[in-house]
Structures are given as structure tokens and as C-alpha cells.
C-alpha positions in Angstrom: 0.0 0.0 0.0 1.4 3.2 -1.0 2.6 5.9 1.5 0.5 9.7 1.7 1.9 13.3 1.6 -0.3 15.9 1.9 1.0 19.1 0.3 -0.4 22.2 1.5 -1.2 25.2 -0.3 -1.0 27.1 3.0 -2.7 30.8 1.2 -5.6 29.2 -0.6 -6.5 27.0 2.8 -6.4 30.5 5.1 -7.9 32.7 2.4 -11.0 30.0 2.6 -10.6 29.9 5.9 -10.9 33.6 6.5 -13.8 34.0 3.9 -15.8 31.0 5.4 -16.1 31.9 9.4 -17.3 35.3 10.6 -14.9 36.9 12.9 -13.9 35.9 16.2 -11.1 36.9 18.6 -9.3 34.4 21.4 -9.7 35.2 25.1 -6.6 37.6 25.0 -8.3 39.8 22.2 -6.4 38.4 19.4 -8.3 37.9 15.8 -8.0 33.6 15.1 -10.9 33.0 12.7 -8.8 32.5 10.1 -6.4 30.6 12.3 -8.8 28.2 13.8 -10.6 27.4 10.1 -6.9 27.0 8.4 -6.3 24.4 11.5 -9.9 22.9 10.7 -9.5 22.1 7.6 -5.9 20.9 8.1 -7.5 18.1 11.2 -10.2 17.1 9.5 -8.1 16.5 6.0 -5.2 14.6 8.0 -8.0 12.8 9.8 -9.5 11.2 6.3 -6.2 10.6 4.6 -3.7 9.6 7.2 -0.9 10.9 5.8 2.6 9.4 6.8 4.3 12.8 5.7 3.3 16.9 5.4 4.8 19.5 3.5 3.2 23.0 3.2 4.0 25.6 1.1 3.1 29.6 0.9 3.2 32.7 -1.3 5.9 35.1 -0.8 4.2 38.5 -0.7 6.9 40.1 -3.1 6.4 39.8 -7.2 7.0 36.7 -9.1 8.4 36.2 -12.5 5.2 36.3 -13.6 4.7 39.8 -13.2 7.8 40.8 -14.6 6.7 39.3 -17.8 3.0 40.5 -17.6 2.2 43.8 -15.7 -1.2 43.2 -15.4 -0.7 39.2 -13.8 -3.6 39.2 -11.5 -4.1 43.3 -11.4 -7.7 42.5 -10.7 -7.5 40.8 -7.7 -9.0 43.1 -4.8 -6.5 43.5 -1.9 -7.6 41.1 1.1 -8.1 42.6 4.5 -5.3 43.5 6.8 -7.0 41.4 9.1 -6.4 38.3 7.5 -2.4 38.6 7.0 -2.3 39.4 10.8 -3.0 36.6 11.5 0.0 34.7 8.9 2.3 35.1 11.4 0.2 32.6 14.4 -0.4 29.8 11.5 3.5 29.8 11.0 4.1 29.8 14.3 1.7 27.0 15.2 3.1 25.6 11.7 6.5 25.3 13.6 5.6 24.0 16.7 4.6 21.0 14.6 7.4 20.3 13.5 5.6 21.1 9.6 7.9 21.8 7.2 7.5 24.8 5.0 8.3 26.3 1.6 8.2 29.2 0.2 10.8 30.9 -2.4 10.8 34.5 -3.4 9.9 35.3 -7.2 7.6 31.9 -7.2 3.9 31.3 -6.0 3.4 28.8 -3.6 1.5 26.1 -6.8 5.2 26.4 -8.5 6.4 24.7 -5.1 3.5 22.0 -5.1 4.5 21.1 -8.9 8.4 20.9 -7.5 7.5 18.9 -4.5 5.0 16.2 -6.8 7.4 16.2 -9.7 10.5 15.1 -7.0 8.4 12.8 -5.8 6.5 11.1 -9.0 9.6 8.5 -9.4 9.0 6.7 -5.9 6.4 4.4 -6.6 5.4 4.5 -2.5 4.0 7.3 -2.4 0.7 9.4 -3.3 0.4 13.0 -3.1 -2.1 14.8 -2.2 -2.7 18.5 -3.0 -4.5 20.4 -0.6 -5.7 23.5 -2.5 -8.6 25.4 -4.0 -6.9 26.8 -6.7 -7.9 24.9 -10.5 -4.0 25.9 -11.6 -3.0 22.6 -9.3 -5.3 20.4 -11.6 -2.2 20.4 -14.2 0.0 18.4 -12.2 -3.0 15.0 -11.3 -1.6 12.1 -12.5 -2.0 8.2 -11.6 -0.1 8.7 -8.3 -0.8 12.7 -7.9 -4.4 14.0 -6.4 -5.9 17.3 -6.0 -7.8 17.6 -2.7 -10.4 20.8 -2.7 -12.1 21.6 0.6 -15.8 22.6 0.4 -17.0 25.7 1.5 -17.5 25.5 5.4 -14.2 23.0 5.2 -15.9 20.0 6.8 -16.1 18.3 3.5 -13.4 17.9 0.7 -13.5 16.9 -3.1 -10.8 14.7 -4.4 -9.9 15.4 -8.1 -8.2 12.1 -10.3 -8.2 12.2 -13.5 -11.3 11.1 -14.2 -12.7 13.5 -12.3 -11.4 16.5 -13.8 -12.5 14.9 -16.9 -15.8 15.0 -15.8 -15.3 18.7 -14.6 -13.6 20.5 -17.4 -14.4 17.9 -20.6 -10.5 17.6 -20.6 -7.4 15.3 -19.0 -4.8 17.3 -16.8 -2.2 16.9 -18.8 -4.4 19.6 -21.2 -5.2 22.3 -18.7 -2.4 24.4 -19.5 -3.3 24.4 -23.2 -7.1 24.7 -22.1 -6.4 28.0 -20.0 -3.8 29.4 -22.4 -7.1 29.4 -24.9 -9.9 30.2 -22.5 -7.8 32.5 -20.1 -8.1 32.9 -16.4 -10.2 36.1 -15.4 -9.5 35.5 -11.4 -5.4 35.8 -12.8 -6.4 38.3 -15.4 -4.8 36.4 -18.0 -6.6 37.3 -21.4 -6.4 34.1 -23.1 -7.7 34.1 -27.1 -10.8 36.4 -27.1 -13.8 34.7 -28.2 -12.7 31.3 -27.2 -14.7 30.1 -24.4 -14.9 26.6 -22.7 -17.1 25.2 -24.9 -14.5 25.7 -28.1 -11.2 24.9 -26.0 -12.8 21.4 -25.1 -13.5 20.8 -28.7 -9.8 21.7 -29.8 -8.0 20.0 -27.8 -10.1 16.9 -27.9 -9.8 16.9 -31.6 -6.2 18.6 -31.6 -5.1 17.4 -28.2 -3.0 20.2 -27.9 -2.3 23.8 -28.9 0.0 22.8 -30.4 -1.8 20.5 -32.7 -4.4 23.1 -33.1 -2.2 25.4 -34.5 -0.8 22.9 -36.9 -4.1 21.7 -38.0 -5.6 25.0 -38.5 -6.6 24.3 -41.8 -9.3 21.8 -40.9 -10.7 24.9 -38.7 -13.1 27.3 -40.2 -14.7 30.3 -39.7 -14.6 33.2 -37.1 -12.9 30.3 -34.6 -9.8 30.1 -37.4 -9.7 34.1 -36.9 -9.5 34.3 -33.6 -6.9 31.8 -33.5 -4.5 32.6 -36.4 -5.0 36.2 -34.6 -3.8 35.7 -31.5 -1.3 32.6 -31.9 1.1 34.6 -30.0 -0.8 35.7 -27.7 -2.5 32.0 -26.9 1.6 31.1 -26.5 2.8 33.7 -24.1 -0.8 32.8 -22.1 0.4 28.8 -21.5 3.8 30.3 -20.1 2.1 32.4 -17.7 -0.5 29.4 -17.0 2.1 26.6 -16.5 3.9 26.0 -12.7 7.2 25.9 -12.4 8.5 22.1 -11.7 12.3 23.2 -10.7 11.9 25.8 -7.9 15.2 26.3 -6.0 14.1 24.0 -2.7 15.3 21.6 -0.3 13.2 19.3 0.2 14.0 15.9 1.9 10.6 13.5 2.6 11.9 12.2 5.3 11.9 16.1 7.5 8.3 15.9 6.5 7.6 12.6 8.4 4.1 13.1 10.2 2.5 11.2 13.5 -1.0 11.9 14.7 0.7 12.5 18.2 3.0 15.4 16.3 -0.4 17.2 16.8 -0.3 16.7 21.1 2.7 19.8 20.7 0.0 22.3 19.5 -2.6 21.5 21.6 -1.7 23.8 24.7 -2.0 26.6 22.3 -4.7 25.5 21.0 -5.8 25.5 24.5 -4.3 29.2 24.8 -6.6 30.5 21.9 -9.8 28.7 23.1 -9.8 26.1 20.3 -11.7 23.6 22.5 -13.7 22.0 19.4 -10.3 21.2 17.9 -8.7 19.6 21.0 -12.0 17.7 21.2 -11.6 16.3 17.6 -7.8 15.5 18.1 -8.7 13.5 20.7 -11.3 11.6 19.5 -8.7 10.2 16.8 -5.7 10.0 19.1 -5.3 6.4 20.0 -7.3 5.4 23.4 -4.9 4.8 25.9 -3.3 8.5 25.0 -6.9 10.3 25.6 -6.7 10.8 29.2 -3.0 11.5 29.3 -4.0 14.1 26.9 -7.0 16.0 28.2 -5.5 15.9 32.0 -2.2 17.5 30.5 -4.7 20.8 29.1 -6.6 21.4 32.0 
């Protein structure tokens, strides 16, 4: 049976987080909603998969090479509230109490580090990764030992994307969704794409075409205002997959063996949990810790 990692795209969890729970402050004053929902979704994820290993990974706040090569990468995006970065600092704290390792690399987004982390690991055939994300970018790197796990709004539920399912989703494999957004663009990125070209014609290209490249070399057997757009904005379609694909090289060091993960590592977070009222969250750790630790456990918080 193969090993689990779970791979942790640290923003996307706390910007649902945040989004999902009204606000709510600890005994001490101290804003946590988004703290207790990113820790939430983590415990109930870890408590379905069973991961033998954890690796999570965040957004450096500084540009990427993205931006440098389009201006206007993501220039849409509204400015989240102060009050959710405050409370960054308290996840990566609790984050290294764990013992969690994290990534993060300056000039890269934290999806280029969950392609770099699935790609180093696709060559041992022990282990599955799972991708813990909302964002559709990830649904590029599924493959037969590579998942995408989504949490639902609320985070008590989660859907886990294979291939099939994103077939199911999209009308296209994985290995297409670069090709499929550098046609249909990404409005929450603000990348343009080929105007005119919607989902409905990018799932017809590339399952005649299979790629854009082959769509570009069989644009002959194409016809009509959909040939325009295309032979229009080749070059545009191109410099849209660059901006579209993740980076599988990023500049880490990652070993799997620093990411080893036991339930118990979880027993090192629990007095702050304690500390920031989380009692709902000790109350679920427990009921998964192993009996004979429960008692230990509970008389050690209070």
C-alpha cells in the first residue's frame, strides 16, 4: 500500500478559511478566525487521509516572475483585509511547533512549489500526493499517483480530483489544462487568453487537436470566425500557457523524510490551542488520538 503526503497550499487553505467563518477573537483579544478554520481544515483533511508525511507551502508576498513578464498578472484581484495577514504570522508559528515543514521561495507562488515537490516525488512508486488546494492551476499536475484535494466551503467536507474526475469537470485530461487555459484564459489571474474562445470551443480543440499545439498545426481543418481568432492571437495563446504553466524546478530543499508526520506530532500544539480557546479542535484530536493516549492528553490541558 502506498505511502501519503499531503502538500499544503498554506494561502488558498487560510484565504478560505478567512472567507468561510465570521470573525472571532481568542480570550486575550487576538483575531484567530482565520487561524482556527486553516487548522480545521488541516484536522479534518489529515484525519480522512492519514498521511505518513506533510509538507506546506506559501506565497511570498513580493512579485513573481510572472509579473515581470506581464504587468497586469492578477491586477484585478481586490486587496484582502489586513486582518487576514495578521493573523500569517500565528499559523507559522503553530506551523513550527509541529514540526511542519515549509516552503516558500521568493519570485515563485506557492502552486510552482506543489508542482516541484509532486514532480520530485513522482519516481517513488510508495507514495501518493495529495494536493491540498482550491486553486484549479494545481489540476495540471493529477496524474496516476498525484491527487488534488479541494475543501468545500465550510471545510468540513473535501472533493478529491483524479483524473477522471477532472474529466468529468472540465471535458479535458490534466495533462491539457495548461493548453485549455492558455485558450480560454483565467479572469481570477487576469490572464486574457484568445478572445472569443470560451470553454465550450477549448474542449472541442484539444479533444480533436489534443494540444495547442496541434491546433495550431491543423488550422486548416478549422473554419470560420474560430480560425480568426486563432490565427489572430497565436502569439498571444503562447505567451498565455507560459504564464498558465507551474514551475517544476523551484530552487528547494526538500528531503521527505523532515516531513515525516505522526497523529501524536499534533499533542505539541494542543496547549496553544488551548491558549486561543480552540476547544472544538482539541475535542476532535482527541477523538482520533489512539485510546490509551486520551486521558494523558486531556488531563495534561486542563
Amino acid at each position: 500500500m502506498p505511502k501519503k503526503i499531503i502538500i499544503v497550499d498554506a494561502n488558498s487553505l487560510i484565504h478560505r478559511a478567512f472567507h468561510a467563518l465570521p470573525p472571532f477573537r481568542s480570550p486575550k483579544g487576538e483575531l484567530v478566525n482565520a487561524v482556527y478554520g486553516f487548522y480545521s481544515i488541516l484536522l479534518n483533511i489529515i484525519t480522512k487521509l492519514k498521511p505518513e508525511y506533510i509538507a506546506v507551502s506559501f506565497d511570498v508576498s513580493k512579485k513573481t516572475f510572472r509579473h515581470k513578464i506581464f504587468n497586469e498578472y492578477k491586477a484585478k484581484r481586490v486587496k484582502a483585509p489586513d486582518e487576514l495577514y495578521e493573523q500569517f504570522g500565528r499559523i507559522k508559528e503553530i506551523l513550527g511547533i509541529l514540526g511542519f515543514p515549509i516552503f516558500e521561495k521568493e519570485g515563485y507562488e506557492a502552486d510552482d512549489i506543489l508542482a516541484t515537490i509532486s514532480t520530485k516525488l513522482k519516481a517513488d512508486n510508495d507514495i501518493n500526493t495529495y494536493i491540498i488546494t482550491s486553486d484549479k492551476d494545481a489540476f495540471q499536475l493529477i496524474g496516476d499517483k498525484t491527487f488534488v484535494v479541494s475543501p468545500r466551503k465550510g471545510g468540513n467536507d473535501n472533493t478529491v480530483y483524479t483524473k477522471d474526475e477532472v474529466k468529468k469537470k472540465l471535458g479535458i485530461r490534466p495533462d491539457q489544462v495548461i493548453d485549455y487555459k492558455a485558450l480560454t484564459g483565467d479572469p481570477s489571474d487576469n490572464i486574457p487568453g484568445v478572445p472569443g474562445i470560451g470553454d465550450k470551443s477549448a474542449q472541442r480543440l484539444l479533444n480533436e487537436y489534443e494540444t495547442l499545439d496541434g491546433v495550431y498545426q491543423h488550422l486548416n481543418k478549422i473554419s470560420g470566425s474560430l480560425r480568426k481568432k486563432l490565427e489572430e492571437n497565436k502569439e498571444k495563446a503562447y505567451f498565455c500557457r507560459d504564464l498558465v504553466k507551474l514551475v517544476h524546478n523551484v530552487p528547494i530543499n526538500f528531503d521527505l523524510q523532515k516531513a515525516k508526520f505522526d497523529i501524536h506530532d499534533f499533542e505539541k500544539a494542543l496547549p496553544i490551542f488551548n491558549e486561543l480557546s480552540f476547544r472544538s479542535l482539541i475535542t476532535r484530536f482527541n477523538n482520533i488520538l489512539p485510546k490509551k493516549t486520551d486521558k494523558s492528553v486531556q488531563e495534561s490541558l486542563f
